[in-house]
N, C-alpha and C positions, 0 to 999 in steps of 0.2 A: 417824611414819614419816619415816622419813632420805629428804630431796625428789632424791638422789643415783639412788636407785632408777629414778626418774622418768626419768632422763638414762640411764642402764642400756637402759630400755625403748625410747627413742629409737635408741640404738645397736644395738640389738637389733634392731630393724625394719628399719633401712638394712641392714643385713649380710645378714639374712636372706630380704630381697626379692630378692636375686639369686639363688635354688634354682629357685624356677620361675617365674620370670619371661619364659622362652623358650618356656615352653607356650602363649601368646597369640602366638606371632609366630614359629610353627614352618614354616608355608607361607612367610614373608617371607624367612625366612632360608635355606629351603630352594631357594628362586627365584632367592635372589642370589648364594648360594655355588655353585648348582651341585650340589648332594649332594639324595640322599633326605630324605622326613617323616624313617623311621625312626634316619637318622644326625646329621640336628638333634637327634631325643627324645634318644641316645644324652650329649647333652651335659646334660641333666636325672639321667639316672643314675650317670652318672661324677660326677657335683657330689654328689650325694648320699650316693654309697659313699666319697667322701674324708671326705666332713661326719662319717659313721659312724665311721671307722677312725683319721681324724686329732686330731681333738681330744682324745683320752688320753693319745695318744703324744706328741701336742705340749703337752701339759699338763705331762709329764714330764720333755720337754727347756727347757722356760721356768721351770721351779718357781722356779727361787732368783732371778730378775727380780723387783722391784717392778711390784705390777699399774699403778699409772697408765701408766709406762713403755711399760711392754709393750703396753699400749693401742695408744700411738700407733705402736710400731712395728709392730703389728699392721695398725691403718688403713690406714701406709704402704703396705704390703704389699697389702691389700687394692684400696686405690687404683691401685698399678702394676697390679692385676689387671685392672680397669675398662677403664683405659686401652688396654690391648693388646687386648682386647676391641672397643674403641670404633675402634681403628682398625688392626683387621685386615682382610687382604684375601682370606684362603684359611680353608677350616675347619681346618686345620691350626692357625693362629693363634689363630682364635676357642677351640679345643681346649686351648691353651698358657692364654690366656689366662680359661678357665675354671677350671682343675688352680690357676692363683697363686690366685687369686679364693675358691676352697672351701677352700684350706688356709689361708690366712689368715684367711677368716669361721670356719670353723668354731674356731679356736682364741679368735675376742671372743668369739661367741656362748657358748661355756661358760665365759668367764671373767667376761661379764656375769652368767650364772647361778650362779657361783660367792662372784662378791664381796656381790652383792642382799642373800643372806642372813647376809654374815658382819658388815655394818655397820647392822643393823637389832639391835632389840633383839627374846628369843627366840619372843615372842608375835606378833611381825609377822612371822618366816620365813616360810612361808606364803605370805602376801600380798603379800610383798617377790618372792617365787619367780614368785608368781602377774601381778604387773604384769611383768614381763620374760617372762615365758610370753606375755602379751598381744602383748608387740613381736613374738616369734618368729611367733606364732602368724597374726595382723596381716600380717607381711610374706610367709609362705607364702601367705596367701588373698588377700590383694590384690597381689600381686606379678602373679600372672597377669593379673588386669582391667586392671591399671596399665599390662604390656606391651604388651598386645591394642590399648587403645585410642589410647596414645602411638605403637607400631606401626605400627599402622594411616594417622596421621594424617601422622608423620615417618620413617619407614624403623625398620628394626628396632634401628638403633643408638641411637635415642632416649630408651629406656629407660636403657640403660647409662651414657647423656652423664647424666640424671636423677640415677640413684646414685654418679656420678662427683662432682658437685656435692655433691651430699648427706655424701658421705664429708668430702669437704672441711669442710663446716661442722660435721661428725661431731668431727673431729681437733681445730679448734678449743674445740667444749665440751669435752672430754678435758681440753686442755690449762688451759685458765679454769676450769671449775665443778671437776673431778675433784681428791680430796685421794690423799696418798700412801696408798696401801693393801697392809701385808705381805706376801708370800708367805707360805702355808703349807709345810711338811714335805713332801717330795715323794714318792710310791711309786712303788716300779718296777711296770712295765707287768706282767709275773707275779704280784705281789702285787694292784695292781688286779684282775686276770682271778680270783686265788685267788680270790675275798673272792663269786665267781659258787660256788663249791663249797656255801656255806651254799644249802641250798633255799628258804629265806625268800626270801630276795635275790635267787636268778635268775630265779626265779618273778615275783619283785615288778617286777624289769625285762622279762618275758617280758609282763608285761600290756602295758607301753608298742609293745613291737613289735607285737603280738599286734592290738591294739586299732587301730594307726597303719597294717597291713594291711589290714584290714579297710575304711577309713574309705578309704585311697586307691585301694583297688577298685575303689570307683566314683567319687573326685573326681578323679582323674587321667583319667576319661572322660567328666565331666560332659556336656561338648562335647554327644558323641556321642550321648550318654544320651537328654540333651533335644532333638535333633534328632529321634531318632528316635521317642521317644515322644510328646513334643510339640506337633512340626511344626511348630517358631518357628526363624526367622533370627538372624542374628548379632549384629542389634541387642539381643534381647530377650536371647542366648546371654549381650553384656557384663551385660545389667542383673540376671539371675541372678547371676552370677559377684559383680555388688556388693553384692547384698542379704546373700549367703553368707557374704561379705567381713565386711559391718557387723556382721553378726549372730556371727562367729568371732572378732572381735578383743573381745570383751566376755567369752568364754566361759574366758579365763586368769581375769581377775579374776574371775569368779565360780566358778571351782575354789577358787582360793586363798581367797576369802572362806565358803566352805564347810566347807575342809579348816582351816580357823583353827576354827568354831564347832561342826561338829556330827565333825571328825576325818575323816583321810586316809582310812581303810577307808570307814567308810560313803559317802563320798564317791565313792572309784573305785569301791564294788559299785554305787550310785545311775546315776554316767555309764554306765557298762559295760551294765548293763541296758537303759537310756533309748537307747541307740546302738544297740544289738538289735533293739529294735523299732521304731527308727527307718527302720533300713536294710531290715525287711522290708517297711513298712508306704506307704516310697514310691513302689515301683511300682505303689499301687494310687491314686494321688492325682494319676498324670499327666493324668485324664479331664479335667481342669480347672485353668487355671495359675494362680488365686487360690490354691487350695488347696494347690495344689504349692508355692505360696513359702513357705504359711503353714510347711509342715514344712520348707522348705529352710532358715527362719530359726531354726527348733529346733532341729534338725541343726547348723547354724553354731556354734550356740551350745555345744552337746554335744561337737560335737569336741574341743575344748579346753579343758574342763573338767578335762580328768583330769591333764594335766602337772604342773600344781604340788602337786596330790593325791600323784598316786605319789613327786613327790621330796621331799612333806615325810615319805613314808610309809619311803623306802628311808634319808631323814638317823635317823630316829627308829630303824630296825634296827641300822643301823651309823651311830652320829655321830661314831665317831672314823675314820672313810673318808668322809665327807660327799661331800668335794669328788670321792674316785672315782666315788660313785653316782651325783653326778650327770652327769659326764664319759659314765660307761657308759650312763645314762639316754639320755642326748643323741643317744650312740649308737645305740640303740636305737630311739629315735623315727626318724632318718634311713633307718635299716635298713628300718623299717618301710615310709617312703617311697616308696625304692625298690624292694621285696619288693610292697610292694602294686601297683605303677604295671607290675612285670615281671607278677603273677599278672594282672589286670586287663589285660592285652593277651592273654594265653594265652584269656582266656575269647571275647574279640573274638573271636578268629581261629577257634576253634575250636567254639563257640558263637552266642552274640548278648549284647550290650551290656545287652539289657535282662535277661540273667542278672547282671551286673557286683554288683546291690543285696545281692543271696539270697549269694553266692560272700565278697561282703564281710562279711556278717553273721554267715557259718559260723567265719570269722577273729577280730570279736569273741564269740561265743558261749565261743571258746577261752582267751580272754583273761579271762572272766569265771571259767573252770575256773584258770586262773593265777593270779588275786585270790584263791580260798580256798586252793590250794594255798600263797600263799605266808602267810595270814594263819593257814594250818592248823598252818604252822613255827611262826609266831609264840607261838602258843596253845602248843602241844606245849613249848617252848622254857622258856617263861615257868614252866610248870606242873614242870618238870623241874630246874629253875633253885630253885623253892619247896620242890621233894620232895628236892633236896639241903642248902638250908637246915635244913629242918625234922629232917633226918637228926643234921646235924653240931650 
């Protein structure tokens, strides 16, 4: 394994602990700008719907850049984003400096996931996908405890001075460990989207949305979840939030080390199901918080199993779009984020929280009908592909 990878996952984790890292320190910031909870969260989905929409498009406009390069001038970029964040004085600012912030993460974050696999040799993709799945995965789940508790202790801006630092020594390893790395052939943004017409494929990306719905149903309410069924403070709220954490950041690598041995299908039908009955099966283990961790640490683990499943699953349909599926993948996960954190407020308001589990589970159920519809392409494909051989 190329130890480059390893540095990938680093930079992975710094970029992508700023998406919700405001979810721990939404009252803080809400207290000292002056604005609503609701128009704090608002900076969680606007990060999220850039993260979806931007990284293809900017995938497209950097193609012929050399990746190290680009790296750093990505960081830069990233880094100004920090900054303006760290010392702004209005949400306006904080607003500005979220928009620099997600278009520049979101274009490392899939360029780390793009290069993992192209300097490994073809039996570690996988794996290689699956340790920078960790960083991502890593800095979504502990991003929030991280906020919460730095929050907490030094104002809301503490988090951000955190990954402001961190970039920094980010741009340093870039520039010392990182070798020059090609571009690939670039595709326009229409050819990207065409390549969603094959049913195998849209499907095969419908499970990441589908499944990343469902999951943030009820994590983007965890909070609340556990308050209410519970009836633990905020102390216990952070040490949920770490166990979630430990237990999520292990659950890339052990996708990736699955979808290497036993294959990408079985893989995401295994996660897909396992999160099914996860998600119905935790509202009934709130009676006792032993019990509840025990599944909240399975649950960690589930979640992020399936990322590098599905994109070794979509390189292996189409490996001459590789680097689109996984761009649309990325998209798609973000999508999900946000789709799930919008539905999961709809159920609050017009429900109760402790529907959030059941409403998320109905989301992967769907995604699990996505997995055979798109491995039903595969099959059909494959078989039609032999009965014109066998013809000519």
């Amino acid at each position: 394994m190329n130890k480059r990878v390893y540095f990938l996952m680093i930079v992975s984790f710094v970029v992508g602990m700023v998406e919700l890292i405001i979810g721990g320190i939404l009252d803080l910031m809400a207290e000292d700008l002056g604005v609503s909870l609701s128009k704090v969260s608002l900076l969680i989905t606007i990060f999220a719907l850039i993260f979806a929409v931007g990284s293809p498009v900017l995938l497209i406009m950097t193609a012929k850049i050399e990746r190290k390069r680009l790296m750093l001038l990505s960081l830069c970029v990233f880094l100004a984003g920090n900054l303006v964040t760290v010392f702004s004085w209005t949400y306006s600012v904080v607003f500005i400096g979220r928009v620099i912030s997600a278009l520049s993460g979101a274009l490392l974050i899939i360029l780390c996931l793009t290069i993992a696999p192209s300097i490994v040799q073809p039996h570690y993709r996988g794996r290689a996908i699956g340790i920078v799945s960790m960083g991502v995965s890593a800095s979504i789940v502990l991003g929030l405890p991280i906020g919460l508790i730095l929050g907490n202790a030094f104002g809301w801006r503490a988090p951000f001075v955190l990954i402001t630092l961190l970039t920094v020594l980010s741009m340093a390893g870039v520039f010392f460990l990182m070798g020059r790395v090609e571009p690939k052939p670039s595709h326009p943004i229409g050819e990207q989207l065409a390549t969603l017409k094959d049913r195998k494929i849209f499907f095969g990306q419908a499970i990441t949305f589908l499944f990343m719905t469902g999951h943030m149903t009820l994590y983007a309410f965890l909070t609340p979840f556990a308050e209410s069924t519970l009836g633990i403070d905020g102390s216990w709220i952070s040490i949920i939030y770490l166990f979630f954490g430990a237990a999520a950041v292990s659950g890339g690598g052990v996708g990736g080390t699955l979808s290497d041995k036993i294959g990408p299908k079985r893989t995401i039908i295994m996660t897909t199901v396992s999160m099914i009955v996860i998600l119905f099966v935790i509202p009934f283990t709130t009676f006792s918080l032993p019990v509840f961790l025990v599944m909240l640490l399975i649950w960690g683990v589930v979640s992020w199993m399936l990322a590098p499943a599905t994109q070794s699953n979509l390189m292996i349909l189409s490996p001459e779009t590789s680097d689109i599926q996984q761009s649309l993948n990325n998209s798609a996960l973000h999508l999900g984020i946000a789709f799930g954190s919008f539905i999961g407020g709809l159920v609050i308001d017009y429900a109760s929280v402790e529907h959030n589990p059941t409403i998320g589970a109905v989301f992967v159920i769907l995604s699990v009908g996505a997995a055979f519809l798109s491995m039903y392409g595969q099959t059909h494909s494959a078989r039609k592909e032999a009965d014109t051989k066998a013809h000519s």
